[in-house]
N, C-alpha and C positions, 0 to 999 in steps of 0.2 A: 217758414218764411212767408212775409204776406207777400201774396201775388197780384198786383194793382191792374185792373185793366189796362189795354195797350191802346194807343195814341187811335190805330184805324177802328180798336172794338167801340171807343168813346163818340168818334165820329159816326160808324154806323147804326148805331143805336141813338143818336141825336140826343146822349147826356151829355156833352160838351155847352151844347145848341142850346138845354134845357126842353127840348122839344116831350118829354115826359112828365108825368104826374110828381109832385114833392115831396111826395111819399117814397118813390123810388131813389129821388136822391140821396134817400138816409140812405138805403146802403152803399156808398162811394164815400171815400176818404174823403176828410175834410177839406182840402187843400183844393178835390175837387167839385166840393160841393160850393165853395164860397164864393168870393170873388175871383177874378181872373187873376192868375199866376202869374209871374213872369217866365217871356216865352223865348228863346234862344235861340237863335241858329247853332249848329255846331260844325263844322266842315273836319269832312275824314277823307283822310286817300282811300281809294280803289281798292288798293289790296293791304293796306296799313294794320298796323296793332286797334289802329282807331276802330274798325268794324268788328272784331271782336267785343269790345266796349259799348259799342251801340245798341249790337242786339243781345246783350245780354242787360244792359242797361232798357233797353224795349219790353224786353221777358221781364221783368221783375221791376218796372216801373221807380227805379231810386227815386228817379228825379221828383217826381210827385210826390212822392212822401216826405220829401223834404223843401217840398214847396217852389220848384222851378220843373219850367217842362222844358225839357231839352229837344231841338230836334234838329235829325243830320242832315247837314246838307247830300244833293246829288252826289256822290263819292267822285272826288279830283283825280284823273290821271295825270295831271301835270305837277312837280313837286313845286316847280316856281312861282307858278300860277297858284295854286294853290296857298303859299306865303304871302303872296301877293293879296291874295283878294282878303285874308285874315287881318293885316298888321294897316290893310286900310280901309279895313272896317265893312267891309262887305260881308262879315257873319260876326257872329259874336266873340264864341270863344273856337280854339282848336286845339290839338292834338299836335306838340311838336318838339325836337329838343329842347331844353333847356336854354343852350348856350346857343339856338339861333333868337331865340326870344329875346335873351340875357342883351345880344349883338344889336338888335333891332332898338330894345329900350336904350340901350345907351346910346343910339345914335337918334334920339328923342321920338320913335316914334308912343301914341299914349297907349301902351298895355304892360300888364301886370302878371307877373305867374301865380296862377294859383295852386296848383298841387302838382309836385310828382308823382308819377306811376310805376315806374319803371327802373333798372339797373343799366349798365352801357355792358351788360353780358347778351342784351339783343346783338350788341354790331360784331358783324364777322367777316373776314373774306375767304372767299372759296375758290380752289381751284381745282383742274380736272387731274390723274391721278397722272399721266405723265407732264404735269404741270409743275409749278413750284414747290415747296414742301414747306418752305417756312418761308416767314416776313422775309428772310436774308435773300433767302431765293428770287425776291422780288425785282432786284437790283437789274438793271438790262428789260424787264421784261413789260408789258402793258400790262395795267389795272384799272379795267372797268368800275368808276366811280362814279356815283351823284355830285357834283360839284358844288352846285346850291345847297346842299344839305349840312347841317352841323355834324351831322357822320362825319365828313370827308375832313373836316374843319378839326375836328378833334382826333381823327382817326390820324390824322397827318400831323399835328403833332405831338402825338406820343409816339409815331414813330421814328420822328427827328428826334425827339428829347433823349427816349428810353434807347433805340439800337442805331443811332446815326443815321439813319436813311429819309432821305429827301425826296418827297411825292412830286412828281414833274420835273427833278431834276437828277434822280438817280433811277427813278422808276416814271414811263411815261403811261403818263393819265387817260385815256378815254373817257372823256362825259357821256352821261346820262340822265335822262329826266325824271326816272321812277325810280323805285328800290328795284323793282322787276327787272329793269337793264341791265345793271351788271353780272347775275348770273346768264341772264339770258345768252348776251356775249360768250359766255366762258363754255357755255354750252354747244354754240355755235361756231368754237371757235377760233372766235376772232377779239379774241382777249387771254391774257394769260390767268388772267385772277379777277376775281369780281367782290367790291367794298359793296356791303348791303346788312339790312335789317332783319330780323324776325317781322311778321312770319314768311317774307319770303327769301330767307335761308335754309327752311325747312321744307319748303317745296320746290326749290331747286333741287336739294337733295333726293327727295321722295321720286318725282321726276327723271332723275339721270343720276343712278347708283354710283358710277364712276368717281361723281364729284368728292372733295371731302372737307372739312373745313381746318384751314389753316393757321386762323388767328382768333382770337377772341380778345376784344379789347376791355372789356370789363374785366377778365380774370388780368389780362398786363398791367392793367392802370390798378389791382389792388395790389398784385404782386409785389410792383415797385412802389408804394403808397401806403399800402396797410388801406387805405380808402375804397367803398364803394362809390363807383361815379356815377350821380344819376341819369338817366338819359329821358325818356319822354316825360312829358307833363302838360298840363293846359293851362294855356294863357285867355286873358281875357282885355276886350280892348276898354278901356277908359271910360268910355262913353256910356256902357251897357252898366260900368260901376255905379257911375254917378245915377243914372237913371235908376236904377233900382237899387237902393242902399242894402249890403246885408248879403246881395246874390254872393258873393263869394263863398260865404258859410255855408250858401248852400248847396252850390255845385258842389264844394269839397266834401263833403255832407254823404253825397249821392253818390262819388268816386270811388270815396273809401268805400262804403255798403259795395259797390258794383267789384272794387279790384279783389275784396274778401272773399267775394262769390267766385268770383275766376278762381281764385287760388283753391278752395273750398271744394268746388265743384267745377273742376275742367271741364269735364264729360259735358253738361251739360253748356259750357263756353264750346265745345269745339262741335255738338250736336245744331245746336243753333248756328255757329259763324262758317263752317264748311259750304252748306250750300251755299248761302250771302256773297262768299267769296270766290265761288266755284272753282275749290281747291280740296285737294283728298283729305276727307279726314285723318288721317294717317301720318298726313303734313303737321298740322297742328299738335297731334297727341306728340309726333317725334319733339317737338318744339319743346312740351313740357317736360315730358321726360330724360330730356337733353340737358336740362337746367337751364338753356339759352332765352326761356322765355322767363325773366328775371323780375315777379313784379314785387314793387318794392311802394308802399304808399308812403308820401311826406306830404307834410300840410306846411304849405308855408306863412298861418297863423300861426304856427308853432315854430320857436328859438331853436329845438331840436330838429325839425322836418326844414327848417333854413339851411343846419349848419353844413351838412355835406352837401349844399347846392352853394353856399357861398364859400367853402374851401376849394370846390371845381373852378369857381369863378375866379379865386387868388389864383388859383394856378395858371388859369388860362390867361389874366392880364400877364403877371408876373411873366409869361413866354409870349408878351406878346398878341397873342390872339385877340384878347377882350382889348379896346382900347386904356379901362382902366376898372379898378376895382367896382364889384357892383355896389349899390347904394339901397337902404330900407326901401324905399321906393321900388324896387323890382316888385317887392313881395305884395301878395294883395292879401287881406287880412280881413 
């Protein structure tokens, strides 16, 4: 695999700058030998799936080879703030469910999804061992949720759809701002059960043995489906399309190349993102080996890498959720 210099090697050595001989530029990929690229912000949460994608996406330079330089914003602790600053254009592209993007476009704001990453076998809730035992058991008891989150959004109804139960009104909600809150809670406890993501379902775990997980919504939603539900993917806002024509091929480009390599090569995803994250490695390899870290590439240039993201979206108007069917215009192409 070619291994592309990294964003700080390029700066320190003043071949960005051009501050060397032209001779030496021959040896650097084209993309960055020539003109200037287009350059991106990308914003990740804190402890998100996102930071695994960055620095391995940093190790092995996709982005460059395929002619965009991607780069992460500071890592967001706040999940609201974080939506916020993406859907109004304070970074480029992000890292986010589908169906909060899906929500955002159809309530006009201008962005576009461009690829899926992921399965909805990341979202889980966990409780502590004299805690609930299943979804049913939830009934009466508090669950620590992200509320702003498309977790909470779709996690809530497929459990109205699929087992009767009503989140905030059979089960009471406690908000949260991170993914990290809800176990946090359950650990502390002063929550019965905690709604949260990979990878921090996996270090909750590793963390506090007692815990164990209770649901997984990606295995219920195929169960009763037969369908895989996509869950994360990157949007891009409008403005970044129009301005550079094309960039979508080539972030998707770069995504695929970087999700192959996770998959391909964990070891080396979870060698790199453990310290970045300062979480045990142990947390991560459990993640893989668990099959909860589900990653799954769609391109949504492709009719095929659409289709299970617009059958999620029939479902989710059809209940309600979406206001109405998504439209080609979601997709960026």
């Amino acid at each position: 695999m070619a291994q592309y210099p990294s964003r700080r090697t390029l700066l320190r050595t003043g071949l960005i700058a051009g501050t060397v001989g032209g001779s030496g530029l021959l040896f650097l990929p084209a993309v960055v030998r020539g003109a200037a690229i287009p350059r991106l912000t990308n914003a990740t949460l804190a402890t998100g799936l996102g930071v695994i994608l960055d620095v391995v996406m940093e190790a092995n330079r996709f982005d460059l080879k395929h002619g965009v330089d991607l780069n992460p914003t500071p890592p967001y602790t706040s999940l609201s703030t974080y939506y916020s600053d993406l859907v109004t254009g304070n970074v480029d592209i992000g890292i986010g469910t589908w169906d909060t993007f899906a929500t955002r476009y159809l309530a006009g704001v201008p962005i576009k999804f461009v690829c899926a990453i992921t399965t909805a076998h990341l979202v889980n809730i966990v409780a502590d061992a004299d805690g609930p035992r299943t979804v049913k058991d939830l009934v009466g008891k508090t669950l620590a949720a992200p509320l702003s989150s498309g977790t909470y959004r779709l996690t809530k109804l497929v459990l109205r759809d699929f087992h009767g139960i009503e989140l905030e009104k059979d089960v009471t909600v406690q908000n949260v701002d991170n993914p990290s809150g809800a176990p946090t809670l359950v650990m502390a406890h002063r929550a019965d059960a905690g709604l949260s993501w990979e990878p921090t379902i996996s270090v909750a775990l590793v963390r506090m043995n007692s815990l164990r997980v209770i649901y997984n919504l990606g295995e219920d939603y195929k169960a009763k489906t037969g369908l895989e539900m996509p869950f994360f993917g990157f949007a891009i806002g409008r403005a970044s399309l129009d301005k550079y024509p094309g960039i979508a091929a080539k972030i998707t480009a770069a995504y695929r190349d970087c999700i192959a390599t996770i998959v391909s090569e964990p070891s080396q995803a979870i060698a790199l993102a453990a310290p970045k994250m300062q979480v045990p490695p142990e947390a991560l390899k459990l993640g893989f080996e668990s099959g909860r870290f589900s990653f799954q590439f769609l391109s949504m240039a492709d009719e095929a890498g659409r289709k299970p993201v617009q059958a999620a979206g029939d479902y989710l108007a059809k209940n309600g959720v979406l206001p109405r069917q998504l439209d080609p215009g979601f997709y960026a192409s």
